[in-house]
Backbone bond lengths (Angstrom), bond angles and torsions (degrees), N, CA, C in turn:
res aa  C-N    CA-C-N  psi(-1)  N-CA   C-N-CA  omega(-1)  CA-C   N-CA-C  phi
1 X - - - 1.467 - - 1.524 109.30 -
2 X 1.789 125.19 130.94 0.852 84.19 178.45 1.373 112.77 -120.15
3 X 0.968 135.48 -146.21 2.092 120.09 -145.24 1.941 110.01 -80.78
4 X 1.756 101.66 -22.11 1.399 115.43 -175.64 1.441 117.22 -138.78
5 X 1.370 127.59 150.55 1.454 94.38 154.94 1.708 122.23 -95.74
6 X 1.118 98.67 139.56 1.344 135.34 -166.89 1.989 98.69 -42.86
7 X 1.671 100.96 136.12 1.731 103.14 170.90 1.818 122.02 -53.93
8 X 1.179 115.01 -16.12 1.750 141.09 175.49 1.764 97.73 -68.04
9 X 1.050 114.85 -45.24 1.646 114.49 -177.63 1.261 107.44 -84.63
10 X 1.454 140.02 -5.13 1.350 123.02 -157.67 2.000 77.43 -115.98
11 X 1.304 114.87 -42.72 1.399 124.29 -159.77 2.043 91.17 -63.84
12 X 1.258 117.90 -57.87 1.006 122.91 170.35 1.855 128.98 -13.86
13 X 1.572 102.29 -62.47 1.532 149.25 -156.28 1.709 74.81 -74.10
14 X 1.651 111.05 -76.53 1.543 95.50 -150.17 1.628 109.75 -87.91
15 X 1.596 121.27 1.14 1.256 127.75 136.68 1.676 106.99 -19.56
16 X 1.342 125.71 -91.48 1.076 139.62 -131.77 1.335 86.51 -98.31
17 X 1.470 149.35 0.44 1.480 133.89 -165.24 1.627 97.26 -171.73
18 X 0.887 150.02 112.01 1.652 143.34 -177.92 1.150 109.45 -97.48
19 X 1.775 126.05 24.91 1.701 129.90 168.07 1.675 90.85 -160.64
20 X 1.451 122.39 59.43 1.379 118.79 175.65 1.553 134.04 -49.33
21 X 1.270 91.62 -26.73 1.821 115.41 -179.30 1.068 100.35 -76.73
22 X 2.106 129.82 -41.69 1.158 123.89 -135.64 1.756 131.04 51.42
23 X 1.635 109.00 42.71 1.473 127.06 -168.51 2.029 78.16 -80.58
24 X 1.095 121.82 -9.10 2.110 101.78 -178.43 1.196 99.97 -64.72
25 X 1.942 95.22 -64.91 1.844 101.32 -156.04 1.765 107.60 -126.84
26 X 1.100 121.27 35.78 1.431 131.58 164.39 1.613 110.60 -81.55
27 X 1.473 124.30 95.08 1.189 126.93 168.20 1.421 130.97 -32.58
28 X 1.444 113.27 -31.84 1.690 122.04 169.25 1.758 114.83 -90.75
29 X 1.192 125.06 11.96 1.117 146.42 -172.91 1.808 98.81 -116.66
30 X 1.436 116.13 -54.61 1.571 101.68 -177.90 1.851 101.12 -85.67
31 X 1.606 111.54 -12.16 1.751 80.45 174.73 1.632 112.77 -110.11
32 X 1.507 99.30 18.85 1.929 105.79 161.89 1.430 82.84 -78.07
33 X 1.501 138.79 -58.73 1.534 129.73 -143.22 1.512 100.55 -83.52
34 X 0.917 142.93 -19.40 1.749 145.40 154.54 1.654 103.58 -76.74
35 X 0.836 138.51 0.65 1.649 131.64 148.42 1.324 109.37 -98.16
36 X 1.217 132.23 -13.58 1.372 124.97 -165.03 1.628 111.17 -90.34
37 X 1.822 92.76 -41.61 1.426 102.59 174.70 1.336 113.61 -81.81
38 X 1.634 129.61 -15.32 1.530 126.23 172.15 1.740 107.01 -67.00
39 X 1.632 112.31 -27.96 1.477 116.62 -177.30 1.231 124.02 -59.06
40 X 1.835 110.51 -20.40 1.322 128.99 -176.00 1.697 113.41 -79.33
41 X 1.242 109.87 -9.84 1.462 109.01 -152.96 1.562 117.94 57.18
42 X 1.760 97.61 -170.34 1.758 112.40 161.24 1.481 111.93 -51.40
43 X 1.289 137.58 5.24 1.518 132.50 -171.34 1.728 103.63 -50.82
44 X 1.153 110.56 153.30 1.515 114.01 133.28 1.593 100.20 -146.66
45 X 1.552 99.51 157.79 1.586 114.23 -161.79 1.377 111.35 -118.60
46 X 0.613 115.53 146.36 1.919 141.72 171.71 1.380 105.01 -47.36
47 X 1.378 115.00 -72.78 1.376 121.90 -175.74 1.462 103.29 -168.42
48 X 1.465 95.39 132.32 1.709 109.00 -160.38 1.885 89.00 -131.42
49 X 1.626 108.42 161.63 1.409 147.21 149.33 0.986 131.18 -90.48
50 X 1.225 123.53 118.81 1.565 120.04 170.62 1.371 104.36 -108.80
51 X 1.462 146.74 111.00 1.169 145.41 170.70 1.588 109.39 -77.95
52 X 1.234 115.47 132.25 1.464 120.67 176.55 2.131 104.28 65.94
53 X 1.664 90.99 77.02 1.456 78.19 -163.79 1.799 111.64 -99.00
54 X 1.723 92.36 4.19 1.523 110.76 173.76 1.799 111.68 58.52
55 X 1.613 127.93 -111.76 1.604 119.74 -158.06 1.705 78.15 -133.11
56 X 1.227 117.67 31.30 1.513 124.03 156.52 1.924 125.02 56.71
57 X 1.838 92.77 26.83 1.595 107.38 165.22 1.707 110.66 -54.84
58 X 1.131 125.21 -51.30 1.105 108.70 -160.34 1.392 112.22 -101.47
59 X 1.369 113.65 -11.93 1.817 119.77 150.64 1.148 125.04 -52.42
60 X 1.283 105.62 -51.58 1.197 99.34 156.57 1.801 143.49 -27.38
61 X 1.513 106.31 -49.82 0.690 132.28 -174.39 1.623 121.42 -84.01
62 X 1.231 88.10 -3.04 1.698 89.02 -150.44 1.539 84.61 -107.41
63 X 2.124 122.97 -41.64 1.249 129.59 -167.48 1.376 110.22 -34.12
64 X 1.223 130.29 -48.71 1.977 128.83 -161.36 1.378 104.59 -59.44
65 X 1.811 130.29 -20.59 0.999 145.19 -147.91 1.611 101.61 -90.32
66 X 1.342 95.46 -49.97 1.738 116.87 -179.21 1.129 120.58 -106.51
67 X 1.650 109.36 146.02 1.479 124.47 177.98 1.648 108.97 -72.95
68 X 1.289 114.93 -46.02 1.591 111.10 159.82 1.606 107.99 -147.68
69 X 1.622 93.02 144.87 1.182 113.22 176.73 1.032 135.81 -103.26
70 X 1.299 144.57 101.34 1.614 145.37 171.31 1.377 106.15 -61.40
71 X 1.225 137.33 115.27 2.012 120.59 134.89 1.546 100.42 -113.83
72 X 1.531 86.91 155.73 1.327 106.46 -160.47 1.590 100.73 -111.69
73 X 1.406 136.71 -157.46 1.291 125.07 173.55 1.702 90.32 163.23
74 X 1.137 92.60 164.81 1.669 109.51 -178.28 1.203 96.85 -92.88
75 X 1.432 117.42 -67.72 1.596 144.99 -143.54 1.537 103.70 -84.20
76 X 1.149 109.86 127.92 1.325 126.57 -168.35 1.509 111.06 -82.45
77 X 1.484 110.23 -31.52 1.672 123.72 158.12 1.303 122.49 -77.18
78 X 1.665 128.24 -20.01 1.114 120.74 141.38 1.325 156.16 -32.26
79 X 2.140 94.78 -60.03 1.329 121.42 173.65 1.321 105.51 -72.29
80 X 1.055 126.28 -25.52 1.826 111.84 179.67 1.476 112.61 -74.76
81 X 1.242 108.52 -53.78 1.630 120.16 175.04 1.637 112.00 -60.82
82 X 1.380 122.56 5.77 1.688 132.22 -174.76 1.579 82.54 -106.65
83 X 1.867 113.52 -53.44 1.613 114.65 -141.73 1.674 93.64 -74.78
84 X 1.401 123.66 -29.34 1.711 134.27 179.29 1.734 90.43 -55.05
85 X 1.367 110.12 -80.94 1.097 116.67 -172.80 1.804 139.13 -33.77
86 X 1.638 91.80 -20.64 1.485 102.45 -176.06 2.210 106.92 -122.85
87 X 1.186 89.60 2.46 1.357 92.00 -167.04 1.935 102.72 -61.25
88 X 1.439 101.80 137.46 1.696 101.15 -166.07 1.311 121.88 111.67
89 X 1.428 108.58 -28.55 1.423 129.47 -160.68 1.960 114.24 -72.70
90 X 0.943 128.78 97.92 1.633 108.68 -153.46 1.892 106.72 -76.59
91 X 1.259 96.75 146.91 1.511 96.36 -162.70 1.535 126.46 76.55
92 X 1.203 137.29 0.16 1.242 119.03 162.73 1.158 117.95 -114.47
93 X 1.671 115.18 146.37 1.445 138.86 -170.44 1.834 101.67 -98.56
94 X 0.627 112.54 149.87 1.817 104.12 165.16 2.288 96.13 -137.53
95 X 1.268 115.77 129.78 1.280 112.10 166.23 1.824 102.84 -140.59
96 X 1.549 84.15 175.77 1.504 95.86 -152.62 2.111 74.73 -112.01
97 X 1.406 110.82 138.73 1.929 110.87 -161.56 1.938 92.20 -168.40
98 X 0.856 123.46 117.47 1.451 161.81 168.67 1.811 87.70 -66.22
99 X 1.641 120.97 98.68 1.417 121.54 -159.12 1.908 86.64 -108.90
100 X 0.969 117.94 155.07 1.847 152.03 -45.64 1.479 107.06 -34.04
101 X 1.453 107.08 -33.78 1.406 100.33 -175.02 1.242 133.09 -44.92
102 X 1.193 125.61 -57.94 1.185 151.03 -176.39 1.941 106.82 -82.53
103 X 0.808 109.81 49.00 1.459 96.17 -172.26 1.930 107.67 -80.87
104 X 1.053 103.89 151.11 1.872 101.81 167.88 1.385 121.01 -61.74
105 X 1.341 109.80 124.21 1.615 119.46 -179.09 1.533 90.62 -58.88
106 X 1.864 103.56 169.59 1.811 108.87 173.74 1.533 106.80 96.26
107 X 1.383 85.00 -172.08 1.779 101.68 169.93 0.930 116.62 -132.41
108 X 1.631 131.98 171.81 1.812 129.08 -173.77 1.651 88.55 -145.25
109 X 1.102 82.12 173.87 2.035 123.25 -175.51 1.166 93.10 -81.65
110 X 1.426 109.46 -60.30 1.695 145.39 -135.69 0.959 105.67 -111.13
111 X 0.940 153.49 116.83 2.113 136.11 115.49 1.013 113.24 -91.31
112 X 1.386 121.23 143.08 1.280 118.67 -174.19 1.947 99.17 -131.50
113 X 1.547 125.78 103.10 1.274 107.88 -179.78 2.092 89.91 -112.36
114 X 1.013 106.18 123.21 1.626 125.63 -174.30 1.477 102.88 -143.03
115 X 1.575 114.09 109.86 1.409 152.90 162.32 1.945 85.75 71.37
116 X 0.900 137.01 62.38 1.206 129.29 168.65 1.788 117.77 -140.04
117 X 1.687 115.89 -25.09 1.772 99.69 -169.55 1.163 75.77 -94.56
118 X 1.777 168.22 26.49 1.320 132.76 123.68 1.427 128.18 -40.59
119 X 1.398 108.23 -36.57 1.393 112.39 167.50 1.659 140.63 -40.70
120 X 1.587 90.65 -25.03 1.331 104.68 -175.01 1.721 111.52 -109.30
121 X 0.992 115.12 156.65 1.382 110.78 -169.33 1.732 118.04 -98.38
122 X 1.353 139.83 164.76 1.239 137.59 -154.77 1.213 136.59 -34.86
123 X 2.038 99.15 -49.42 1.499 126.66 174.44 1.529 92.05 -82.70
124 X 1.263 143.83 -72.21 1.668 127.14 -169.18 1.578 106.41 -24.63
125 X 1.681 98.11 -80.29 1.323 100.11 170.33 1.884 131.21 -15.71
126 X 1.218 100.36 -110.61 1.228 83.50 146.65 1.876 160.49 20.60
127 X 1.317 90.99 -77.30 1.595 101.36 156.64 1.408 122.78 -84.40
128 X 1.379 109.15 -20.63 1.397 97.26 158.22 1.929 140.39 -111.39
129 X 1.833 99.80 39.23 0.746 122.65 -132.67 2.205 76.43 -92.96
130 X 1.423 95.52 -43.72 1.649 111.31 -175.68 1.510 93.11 -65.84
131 X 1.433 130.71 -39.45 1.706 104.92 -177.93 1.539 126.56 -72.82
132 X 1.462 112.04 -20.06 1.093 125.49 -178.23 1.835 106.71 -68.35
133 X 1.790 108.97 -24.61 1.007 94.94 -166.80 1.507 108.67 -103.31
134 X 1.651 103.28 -6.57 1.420 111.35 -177.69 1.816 91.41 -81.39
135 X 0.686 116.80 -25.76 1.687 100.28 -176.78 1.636 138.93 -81.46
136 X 1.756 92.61 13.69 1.093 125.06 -171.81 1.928 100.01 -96.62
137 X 1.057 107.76 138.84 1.578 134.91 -171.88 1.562 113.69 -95.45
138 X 1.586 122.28 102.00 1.403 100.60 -172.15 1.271 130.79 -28.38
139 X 1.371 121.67 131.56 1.362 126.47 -173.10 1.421 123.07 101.04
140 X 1.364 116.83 -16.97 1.408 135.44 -151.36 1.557 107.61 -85.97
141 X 1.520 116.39 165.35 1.542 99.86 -171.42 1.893 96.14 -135.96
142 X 0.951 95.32 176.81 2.095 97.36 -163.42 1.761 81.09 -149.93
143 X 1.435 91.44 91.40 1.525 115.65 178.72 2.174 111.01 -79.98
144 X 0.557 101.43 87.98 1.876 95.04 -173.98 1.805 110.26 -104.17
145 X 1.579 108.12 130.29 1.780 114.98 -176.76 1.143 80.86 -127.29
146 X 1.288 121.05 157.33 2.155 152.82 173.55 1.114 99.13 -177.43
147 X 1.594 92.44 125.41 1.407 128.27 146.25 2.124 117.06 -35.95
148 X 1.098 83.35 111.68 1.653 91.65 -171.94 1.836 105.89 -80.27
149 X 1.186 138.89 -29.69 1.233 116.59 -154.34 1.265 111.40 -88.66
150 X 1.334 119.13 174.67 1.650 104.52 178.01 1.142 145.33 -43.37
151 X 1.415 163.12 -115.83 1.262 174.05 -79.16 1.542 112.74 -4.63
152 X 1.618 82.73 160.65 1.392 92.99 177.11 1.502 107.36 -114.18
153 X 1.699 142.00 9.16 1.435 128.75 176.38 1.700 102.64 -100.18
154 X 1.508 109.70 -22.36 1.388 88.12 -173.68 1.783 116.84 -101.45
155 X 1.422 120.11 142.05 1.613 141.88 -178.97 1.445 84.22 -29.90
156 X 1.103 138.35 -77.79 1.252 142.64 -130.82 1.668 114.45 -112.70
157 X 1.112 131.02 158.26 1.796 126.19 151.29 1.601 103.79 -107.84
158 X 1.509 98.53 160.27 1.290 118.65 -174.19 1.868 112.38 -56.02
159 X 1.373 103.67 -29.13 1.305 106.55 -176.22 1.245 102.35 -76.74
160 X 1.417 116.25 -57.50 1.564 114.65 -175.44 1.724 124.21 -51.64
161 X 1.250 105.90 -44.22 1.811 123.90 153.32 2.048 101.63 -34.39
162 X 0.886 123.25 -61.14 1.242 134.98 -169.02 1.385 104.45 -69.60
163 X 1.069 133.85 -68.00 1.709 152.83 175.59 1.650 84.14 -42.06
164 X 1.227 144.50 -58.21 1.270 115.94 -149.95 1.489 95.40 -117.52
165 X 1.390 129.63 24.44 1.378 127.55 144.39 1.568 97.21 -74.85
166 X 1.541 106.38 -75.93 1.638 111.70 -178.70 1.986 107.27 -12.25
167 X 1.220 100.76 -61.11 1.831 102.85 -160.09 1.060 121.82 -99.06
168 X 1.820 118.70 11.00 1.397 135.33 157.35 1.455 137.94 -100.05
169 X 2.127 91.97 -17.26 1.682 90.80 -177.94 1.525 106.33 -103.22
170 X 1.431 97.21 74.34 1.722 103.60 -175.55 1.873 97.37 -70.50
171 X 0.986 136.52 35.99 1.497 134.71 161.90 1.554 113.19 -129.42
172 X 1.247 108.90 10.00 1.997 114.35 -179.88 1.577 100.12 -121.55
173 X 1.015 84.06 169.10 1.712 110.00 -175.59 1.692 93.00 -110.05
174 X 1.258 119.01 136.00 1.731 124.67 -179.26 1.516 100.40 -89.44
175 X 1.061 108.89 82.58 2.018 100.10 -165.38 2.021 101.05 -80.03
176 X 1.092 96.91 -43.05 1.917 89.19 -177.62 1.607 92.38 -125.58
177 X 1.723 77.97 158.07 1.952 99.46 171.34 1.435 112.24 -153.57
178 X 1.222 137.65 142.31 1.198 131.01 -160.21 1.114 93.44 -166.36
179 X 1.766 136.62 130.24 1.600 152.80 -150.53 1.474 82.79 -144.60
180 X 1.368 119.65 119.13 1.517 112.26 147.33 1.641 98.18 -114.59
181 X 1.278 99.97 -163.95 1.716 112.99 171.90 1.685 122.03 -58.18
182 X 1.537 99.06 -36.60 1.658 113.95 -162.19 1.493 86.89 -99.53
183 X 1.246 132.20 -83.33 1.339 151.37 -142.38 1.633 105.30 -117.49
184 X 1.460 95.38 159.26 1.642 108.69 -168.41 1.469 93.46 -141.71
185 X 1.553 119.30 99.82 1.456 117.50 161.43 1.660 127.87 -85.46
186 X 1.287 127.53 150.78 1.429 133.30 170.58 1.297 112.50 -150.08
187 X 1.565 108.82 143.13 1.468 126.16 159.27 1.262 118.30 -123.18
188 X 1.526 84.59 133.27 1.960 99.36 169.91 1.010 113.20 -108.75
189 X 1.300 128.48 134.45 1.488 138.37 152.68 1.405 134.77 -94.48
190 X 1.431 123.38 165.03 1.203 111.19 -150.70 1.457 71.87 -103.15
191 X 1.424 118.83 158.24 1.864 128.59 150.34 0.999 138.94 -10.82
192 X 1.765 92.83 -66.74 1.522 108.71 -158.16 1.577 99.75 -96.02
193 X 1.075 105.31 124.77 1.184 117.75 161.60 1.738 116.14 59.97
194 X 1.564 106.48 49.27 1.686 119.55 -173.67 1.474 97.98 -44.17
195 X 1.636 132.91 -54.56 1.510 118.07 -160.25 1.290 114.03 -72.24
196 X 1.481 128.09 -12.95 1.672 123.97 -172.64 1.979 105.38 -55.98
197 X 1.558 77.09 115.44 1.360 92.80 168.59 1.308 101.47 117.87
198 X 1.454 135.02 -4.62 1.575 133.87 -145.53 1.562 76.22 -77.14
């Protein structure tokens, strides 16, 4: 196995389909993204992350929320079909970033990692479990949704992704949790000062 799946598999996927998930018109896709944004509360943020921000459905969605927006993406056919999609939009960036590696210099409000650290396997995970949390902005929250049911292409399951956020971000507060059938959402917050920005 090896630690991620590889930028060749994601380039592949939207090769052959340019909404592979169906994040447009998949009914369990727009009411994961109406739980995701109810998880946030009344917030709006300073400057937020979206890791794995794919052809930019739920950036979309998320922009009115934030003063600026990062999504990030592997897939180079992704980020264009995100950057079409949001162009106009004030405050959002869309880039194409090779993730743990490539992570965004700074700090955020926001992180947003949704259907993406399954991708990576135990030790990736893991080791980049402290950057995810160093890139957090006092007050700031590291919002994470995965797909819970089995497969067999991705390193990880949604539960296990979750289980070792839970027992690695010994510097957050676990403020929400929410288990459905498909997906398993959580937010962490930082300590100091959780409402800055409410």
């Amino acid at each position: 196995m090896t630690a991620k799946l590889e930028r060749a598999y994601f380039e592949d996927l939207y090769r052959l389909d340019d909404d592979p998930w169906r994040f447009e018109t998949s009914e369990y896709e727009q009411e994961k993204y109406r739980r995701t944004l109810a998880a946030l509360g009344d917030r709006c943020f300073p400057r937020a992350l979206e890791l794995g921000c794919s052809i930019g459905v739920f950036t979309q969605m998320l922009a009115p929320r934030c003063h600026e927006l990062l999504g990030v993406d592997v897939s180079e056919q992704a980020v264009a079909t995100a950057r079409d999609r949001l162009t106009g939009t004030p405050g959002v960036r869309i880039e194409r970033r090779e993730l743990p590696e490539e992570m965004p210099a700074g700090t955020f409000d926001l992180v947003v990692a949704a259907e993406v650290l399954y991708y990576w396997d135990r030790d990736l995970l893991v080791g980049a479990i402290g950057a995810l949390e160093a890139a957090l902005a006092p007050g700031g929250s590291l919002l994470a949704v995965h797909w819970r049911p089995q497969t067999r292409t991705y390193p990880l399951l949604g539960d296990e992704v979750h289980d070792l956020l839970r027992g690695h971000l010994s510097g957050l507060d676990h403020a929400v949790t929410l288990t459905e059938e498909q997906y398993r959402l959580d937010r962490f917050d930082s300590p100091r000062g959780v409402e800055a920005g409410a």
